[in-house]
C-alpha positions in Angstrom: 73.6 130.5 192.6 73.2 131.0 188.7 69.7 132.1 187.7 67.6 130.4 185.1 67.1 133.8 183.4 70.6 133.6 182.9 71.2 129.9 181.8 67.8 130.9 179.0 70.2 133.8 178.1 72.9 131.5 176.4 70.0 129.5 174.0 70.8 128.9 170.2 67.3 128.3 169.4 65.2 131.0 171.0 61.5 130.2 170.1 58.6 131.8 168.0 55.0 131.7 169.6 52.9 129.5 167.5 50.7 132.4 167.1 53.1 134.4 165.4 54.3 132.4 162.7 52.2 131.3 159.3 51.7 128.9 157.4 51.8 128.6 153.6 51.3 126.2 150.7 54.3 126.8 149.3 56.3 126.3 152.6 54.8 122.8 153.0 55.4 121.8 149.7 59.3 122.7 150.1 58.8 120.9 153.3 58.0 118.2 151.6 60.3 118.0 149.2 63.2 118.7 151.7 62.3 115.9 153.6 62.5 113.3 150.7 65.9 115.0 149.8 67.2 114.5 153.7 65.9 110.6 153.2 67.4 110.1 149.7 70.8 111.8 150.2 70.8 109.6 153.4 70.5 106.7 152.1 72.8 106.9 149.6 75.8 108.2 152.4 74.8 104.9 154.5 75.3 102.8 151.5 78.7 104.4 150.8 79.4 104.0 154.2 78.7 100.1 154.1 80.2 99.6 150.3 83.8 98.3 150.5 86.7 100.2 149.3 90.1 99.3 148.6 93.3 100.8 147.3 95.0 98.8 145.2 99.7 100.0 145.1 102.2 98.2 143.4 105.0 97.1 145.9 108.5 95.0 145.7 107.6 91.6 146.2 107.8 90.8 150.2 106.8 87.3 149.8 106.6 85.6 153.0 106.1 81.9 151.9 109.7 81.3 151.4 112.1 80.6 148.1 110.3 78.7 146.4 106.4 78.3 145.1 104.3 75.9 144.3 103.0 74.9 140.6 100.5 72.6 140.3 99.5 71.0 137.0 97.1 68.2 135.2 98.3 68.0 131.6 97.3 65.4 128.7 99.4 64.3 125.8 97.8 61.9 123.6 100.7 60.9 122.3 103.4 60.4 124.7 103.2 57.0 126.3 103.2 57.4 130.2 106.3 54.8 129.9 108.7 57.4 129.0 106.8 60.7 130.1 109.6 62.8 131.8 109.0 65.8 133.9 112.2 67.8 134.1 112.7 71.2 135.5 115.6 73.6 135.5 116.6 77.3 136.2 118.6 80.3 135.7 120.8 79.2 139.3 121.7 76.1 137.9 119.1 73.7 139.2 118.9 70.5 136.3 116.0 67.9 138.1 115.2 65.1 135.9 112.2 63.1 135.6 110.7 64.2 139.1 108.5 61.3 140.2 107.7 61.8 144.0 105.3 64.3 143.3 103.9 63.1 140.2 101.3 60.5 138.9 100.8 59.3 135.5 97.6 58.2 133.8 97.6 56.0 130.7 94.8 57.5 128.6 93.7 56.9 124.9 93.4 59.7 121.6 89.9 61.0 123.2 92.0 61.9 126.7 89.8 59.4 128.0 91.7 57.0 131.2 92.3 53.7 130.2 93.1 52.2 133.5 94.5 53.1 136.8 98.0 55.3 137.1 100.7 54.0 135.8 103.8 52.8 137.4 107.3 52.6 135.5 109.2 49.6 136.3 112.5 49.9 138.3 114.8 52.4 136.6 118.6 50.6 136.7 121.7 53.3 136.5 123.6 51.0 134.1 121.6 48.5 132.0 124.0 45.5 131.3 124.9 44.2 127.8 126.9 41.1 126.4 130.4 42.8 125.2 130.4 43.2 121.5 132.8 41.4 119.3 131.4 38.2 118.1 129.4 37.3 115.1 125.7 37.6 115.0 123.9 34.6 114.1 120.0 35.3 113.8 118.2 33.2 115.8 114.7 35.5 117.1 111.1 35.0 114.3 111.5 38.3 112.8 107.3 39.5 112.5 105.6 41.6 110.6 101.5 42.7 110.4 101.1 39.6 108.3 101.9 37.4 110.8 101.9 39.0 114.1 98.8 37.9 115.7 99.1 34.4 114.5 102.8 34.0 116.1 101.0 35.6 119.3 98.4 33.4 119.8 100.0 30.3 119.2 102.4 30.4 121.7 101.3 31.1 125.3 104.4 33.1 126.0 105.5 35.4 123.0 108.8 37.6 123.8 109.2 40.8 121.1 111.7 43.5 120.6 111.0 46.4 119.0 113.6 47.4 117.7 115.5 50.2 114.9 118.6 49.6 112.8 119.5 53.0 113.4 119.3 52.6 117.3 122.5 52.6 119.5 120.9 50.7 122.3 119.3 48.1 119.6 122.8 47.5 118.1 124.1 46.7 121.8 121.0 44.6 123.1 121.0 42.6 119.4 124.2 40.1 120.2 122.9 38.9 123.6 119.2 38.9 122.5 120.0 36.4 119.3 122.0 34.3 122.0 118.8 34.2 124.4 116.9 33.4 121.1 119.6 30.5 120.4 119.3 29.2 123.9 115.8 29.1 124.6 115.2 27.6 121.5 117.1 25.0 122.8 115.8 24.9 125.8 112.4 24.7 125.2 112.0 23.7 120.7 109.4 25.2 119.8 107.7 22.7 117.8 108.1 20.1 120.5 107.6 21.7 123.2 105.6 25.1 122.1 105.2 27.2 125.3 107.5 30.6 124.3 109.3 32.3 121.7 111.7 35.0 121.1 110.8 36.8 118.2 111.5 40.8 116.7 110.0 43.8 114.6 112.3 46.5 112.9 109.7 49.3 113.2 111.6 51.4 110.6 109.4 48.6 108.5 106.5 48.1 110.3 106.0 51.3 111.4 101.8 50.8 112.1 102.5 47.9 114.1 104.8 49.1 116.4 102.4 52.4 116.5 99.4 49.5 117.1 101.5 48.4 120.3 102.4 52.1 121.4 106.5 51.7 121.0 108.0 55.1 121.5 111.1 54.1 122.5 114.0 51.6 121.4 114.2 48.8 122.1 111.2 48.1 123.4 110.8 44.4 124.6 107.5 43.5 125.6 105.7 40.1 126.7 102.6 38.8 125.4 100.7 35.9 126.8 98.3 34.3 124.9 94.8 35.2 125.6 95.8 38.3 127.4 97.3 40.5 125.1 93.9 41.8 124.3 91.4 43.3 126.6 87.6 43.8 126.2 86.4 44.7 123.0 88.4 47.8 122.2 91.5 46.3 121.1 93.7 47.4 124.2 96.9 45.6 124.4 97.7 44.3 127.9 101.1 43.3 127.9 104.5 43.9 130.1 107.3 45.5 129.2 110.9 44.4 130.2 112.9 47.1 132.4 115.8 44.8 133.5 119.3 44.3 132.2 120.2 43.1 128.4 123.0 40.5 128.9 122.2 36.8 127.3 121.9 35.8 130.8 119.7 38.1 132.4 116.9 37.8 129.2 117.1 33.6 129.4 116.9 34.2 133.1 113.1 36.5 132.7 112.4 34.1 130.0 112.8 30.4 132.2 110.9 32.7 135.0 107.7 32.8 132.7 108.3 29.8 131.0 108.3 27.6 134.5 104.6 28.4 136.0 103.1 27.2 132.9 104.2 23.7 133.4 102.8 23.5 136.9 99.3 24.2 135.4 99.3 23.1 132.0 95.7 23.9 131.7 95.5 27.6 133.1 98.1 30.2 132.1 100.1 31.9 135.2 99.4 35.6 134.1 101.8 36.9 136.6 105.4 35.8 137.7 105.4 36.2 141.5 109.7 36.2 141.5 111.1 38.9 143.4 113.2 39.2 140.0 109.9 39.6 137.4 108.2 42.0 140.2 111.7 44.7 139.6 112.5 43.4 135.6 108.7 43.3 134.4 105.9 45.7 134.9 102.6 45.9 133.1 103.0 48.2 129.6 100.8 51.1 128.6 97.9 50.0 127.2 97.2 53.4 125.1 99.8 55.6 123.4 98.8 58.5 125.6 99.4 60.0 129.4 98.0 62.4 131.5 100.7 64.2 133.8 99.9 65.6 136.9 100.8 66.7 140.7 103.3 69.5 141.7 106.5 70.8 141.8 108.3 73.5 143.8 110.1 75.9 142.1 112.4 78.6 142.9 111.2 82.4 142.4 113.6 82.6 139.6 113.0 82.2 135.4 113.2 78.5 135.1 111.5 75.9 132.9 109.2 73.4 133.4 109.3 70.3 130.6 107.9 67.1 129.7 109.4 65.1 127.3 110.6 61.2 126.5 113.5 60.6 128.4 114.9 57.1 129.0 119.2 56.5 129.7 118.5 52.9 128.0 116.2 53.9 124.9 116.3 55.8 121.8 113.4 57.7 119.9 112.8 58.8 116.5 112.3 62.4 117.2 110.7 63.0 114.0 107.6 60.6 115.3 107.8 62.1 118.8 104.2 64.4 118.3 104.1 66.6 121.9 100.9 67.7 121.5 98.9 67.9 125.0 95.5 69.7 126.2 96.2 71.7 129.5 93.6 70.5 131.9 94.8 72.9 134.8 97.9 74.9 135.7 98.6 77.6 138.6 101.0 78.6 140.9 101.2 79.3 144.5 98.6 78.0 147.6 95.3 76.7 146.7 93.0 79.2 147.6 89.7 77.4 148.9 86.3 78.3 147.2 84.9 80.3 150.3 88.1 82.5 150.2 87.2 83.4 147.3 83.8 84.1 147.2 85.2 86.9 150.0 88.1 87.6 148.1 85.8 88.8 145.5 83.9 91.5 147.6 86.8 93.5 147.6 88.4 93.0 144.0 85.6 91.4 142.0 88.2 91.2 138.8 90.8 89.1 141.1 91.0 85.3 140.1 90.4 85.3 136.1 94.1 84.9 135.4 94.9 82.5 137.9 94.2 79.5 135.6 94.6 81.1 132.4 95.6 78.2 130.7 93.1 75.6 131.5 91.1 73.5 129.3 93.3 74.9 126.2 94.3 72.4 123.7 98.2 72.7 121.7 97.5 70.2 119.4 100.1 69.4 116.0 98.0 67.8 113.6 101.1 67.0 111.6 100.3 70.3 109.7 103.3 71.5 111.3 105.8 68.8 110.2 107.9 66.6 112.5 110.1 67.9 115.4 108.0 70.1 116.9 108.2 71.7 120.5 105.3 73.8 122.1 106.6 76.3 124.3 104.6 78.5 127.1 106.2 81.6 128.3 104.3 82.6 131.4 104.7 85.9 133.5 103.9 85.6 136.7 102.9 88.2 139.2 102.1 88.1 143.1 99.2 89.9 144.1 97.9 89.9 147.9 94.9 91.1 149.8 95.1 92.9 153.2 92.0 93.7 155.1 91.2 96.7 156.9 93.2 95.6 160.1 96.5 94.4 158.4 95.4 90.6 158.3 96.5 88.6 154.9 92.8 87.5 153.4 94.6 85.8 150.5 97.8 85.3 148.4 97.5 84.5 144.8 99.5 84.3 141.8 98.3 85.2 138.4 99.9 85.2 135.5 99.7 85.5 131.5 100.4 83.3 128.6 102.0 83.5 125.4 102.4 80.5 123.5 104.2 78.9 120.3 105.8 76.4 118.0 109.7 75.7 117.5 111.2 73.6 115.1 114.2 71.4 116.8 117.1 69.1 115.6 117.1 67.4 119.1 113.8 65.8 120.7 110.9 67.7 120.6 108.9 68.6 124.1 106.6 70.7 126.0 108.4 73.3 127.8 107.0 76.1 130.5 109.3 78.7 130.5 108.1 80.9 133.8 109.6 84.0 135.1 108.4 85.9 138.4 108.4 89.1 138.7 110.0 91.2 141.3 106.6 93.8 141.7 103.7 92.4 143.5 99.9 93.8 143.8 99.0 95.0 146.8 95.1 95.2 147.3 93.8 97.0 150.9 91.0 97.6 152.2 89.8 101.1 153.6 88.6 101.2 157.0 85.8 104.5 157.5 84.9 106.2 160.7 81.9 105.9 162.0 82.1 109.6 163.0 82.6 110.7 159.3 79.4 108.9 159.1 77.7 111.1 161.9 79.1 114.0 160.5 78.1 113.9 156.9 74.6 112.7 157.9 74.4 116.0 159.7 75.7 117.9 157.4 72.9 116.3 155.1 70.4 117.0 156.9 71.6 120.9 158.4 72.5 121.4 154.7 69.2 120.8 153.1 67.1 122.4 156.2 68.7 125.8 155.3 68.7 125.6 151.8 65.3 124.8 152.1 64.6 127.5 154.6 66.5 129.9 152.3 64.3 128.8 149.2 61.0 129.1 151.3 62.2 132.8 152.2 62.7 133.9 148.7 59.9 132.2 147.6 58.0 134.0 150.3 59.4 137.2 150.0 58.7 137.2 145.8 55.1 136.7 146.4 54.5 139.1 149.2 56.6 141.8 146.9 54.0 140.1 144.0 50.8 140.9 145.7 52.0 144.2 146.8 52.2 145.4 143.5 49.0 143.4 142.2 47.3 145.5 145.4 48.8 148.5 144.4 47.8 148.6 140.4 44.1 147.6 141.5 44.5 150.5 144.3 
């Protein structure tokens, strides 16, 4: 059986009677001060220890959401009426989408961006649009109107018909023989001094340019239907009016016409404001009431450079591209997942600079105050880049796309618009977080604490030695 002399043999820290040792001022004041260094160097390896750190590596892109990302965007154009707002998009593998509407809501609103009303519907958009075959003589037979006598030609007749119309307009030239028949016919049909209820009637807005910009005509021809004591609303002089979507052939326009004609002669007393025909519900819908629209909603895009652009598109209409003014405020625009608030408020404890660029282009106006002359497009070329945090055990915390800006003007011959030109790239940001052993810990805190007890203890034993050595010679000079 082992002795305990022997076990005692094998001790590290063999002890010093009490008796023997000393005490001295300067050895507690070291004491002292070593102990506050032990606590402060402490405490600043246990907040290293609980501080997050991550490593941040650029990496090919390893996407795992697929082909194709998500773009979400709320834009306003003050001067694009919602009733020809197109949003197109294309890229560099041939895709050509026009005038996406599944995903997309329109809001009329007025100069101040301010929503006039609730979102717009277009009415039914026809492949082919029917006209009368061209060949025989026009005889005028639609009031041609002007600002002088507009209004008054509105309110007397509780059923008023307009086109707004250009000379210079393809689609004018083809709906003019039919719509001077319909004029003929109706007129007819119902005389308008005996019997007073509707008339066909036209603007050329190459020479009444403010009113059709009064009524928000973007696009010829234009043929809208006022009814009288409607055609304003409230006090801020906002028309509310219909617009006709349906075919242009001297039958189809006496057909709409009869169809609002009719009601009125059931109820002489109260207008019908709205035909209930299965026919108005497709040919008619309600017109903007403001020359502005707010665009917004989502598309998905492939990962390839592709564009993004809203412009006035319509295959039965023509525009003056010179008026066309594309100038738009971008309330909000990003790419990818929506990344809830929560996600990143956790996001940001590891990579508190993540998120500014995100959104870099909302709230920012792109407004031409004609300074720039007519046939003007605003272009946004945006580079965007993946970047995607990993926490310490290999779980995705978050992916988000950033991405930067650059913006300017063009000058085209062809229709101006807003395009968003966006090309991914093929890197991605790769954020981790570091993991640190708890033993690390353990061992740095002893190495703290070992290290500054013999530095101490060396400091003490100099500091001991000097002044023994000091009074020695002190003792011997007085000797």
């Amino acid at each position: 059986m082992v002795s305990t002399s022997k076990i005692k043999s094998v001790d590290f820290y063999r002890k010093i009677p009490r008796d023997l040792t000393e005490a001295t001022l300067s050895g507690a004041g070291l004491s002292i001060v070593a102990a506050l260094s032990m606590l402060l160097l402490f405490g600043m390896e246990l907040n290293n220890y609980l501080a997050v750190s991550t490593t941040t590596s650029i990496i090919v892109d390893r996407s795992t959401d697929g082909d194709f990302l998500r773009m979400d965007f709320n834009i306003s154009f003050p001067s694009l009426s919602c009733e020809f707002a197109s949003v197109d998009v294309s890229d560099v593998l041939g895709t050509n989408r026009l005038n996406v509407t599944k995903t997309i809501r329109k809001f009329s609103i007025d100069s101040n961006l301010r929503p006039t009303g609730s979102e717009f519907h277009s009415g039914e958009v026809l492949s082919h649009v029917n006209h009368d075959e061209a060949g025989e003589e026009v005889v005028e037979d639609s009031v041609s109107l002007t600002s002088r006598n507009f209004d008054t030609l509105l309110h007397q007749y509780p059923i008023s018909v307009v086109n707004f119309y250009a000379p210079w307009c393809y689609w004018c030239n083809l709906l003019k023989p039919s719509w001077e028949k319909a004029a003929k016919q109706i007129k007819e049909r119902y005389d308008p001094e005996m019997d007073g209820r509707v008339i066909l009637a036209k603007v050329d807005c190459t020479q009444e340019a403010d009113l059709c910009r009064k009524n928000h005509i973007q696009g010829y021809p234009s043929i809208r239907i006022f009814r009288q004591g409607s055609d304003l609303r409230d006090d801020k002089a906002h028309h509310d009016h219909e617009s006709y979507y349906g075919d242009r052939d001297t039958e189809s326009l006496v057909k709409m016409v009869i169809g609002l004609v009719e009601p009125i002669h059931v109820e002489p007393h109260k207008l019908a404001l709205e035909d209930k025909s299965d026919n108005a519900s497709k040919t008619l819908k309600k017109a903007p009431s403001t020359g502005g629209c707010r665009v917004e909603g989502y598309i998905r895009v492939k990962k390839v450079p592709g564009n993004l652009m809203v412009s006035a598109r319509s295959g039965s209409h023509s525009f003056d591209s010179s008026q066309m003014n594309m100038s738009h405020v971008v309330n909000h625009l990003s790419f990818g997942r929506k990344i809830l608030p929560q996600t990143f408020a956790d996001v940001k404890r590891l990579a508190p600079y993540l998120g500014h660029s995100h959104d870099r282009l909302n709230g920012r106006p792109f407004i031409n105050e004609r300074d720039l002359g007519p046939n003007v497009t605003i272009e946004h070329y945006l580079q965007i880049v993946k970047t995607e945090v990993l926490k310490s055990n290999g779980h995705a915390m978050v992916e988000e796309y950033e991405y930067t800006a650059h913006s300017s003007v063009a000058h085209t011959y062809y229709l101006p618009v807003a395009k968003f030109h966006f090309e991914l790239s093929p890197m991605q940001v790769l954020i981790t977080e570091n993991s640190r052993s708890f033993s690390h810990f353990i061992t740095n805190v002893c190495a703290i604490i070992g290290g500054v007890f013999t530095v101490a203890g060396i400091l003490d034993s100099i500091l001991h030695q000097t002044m023994t050595l000091m009074k020695k010679i002190e003792l011997g000079k007085n000797f």
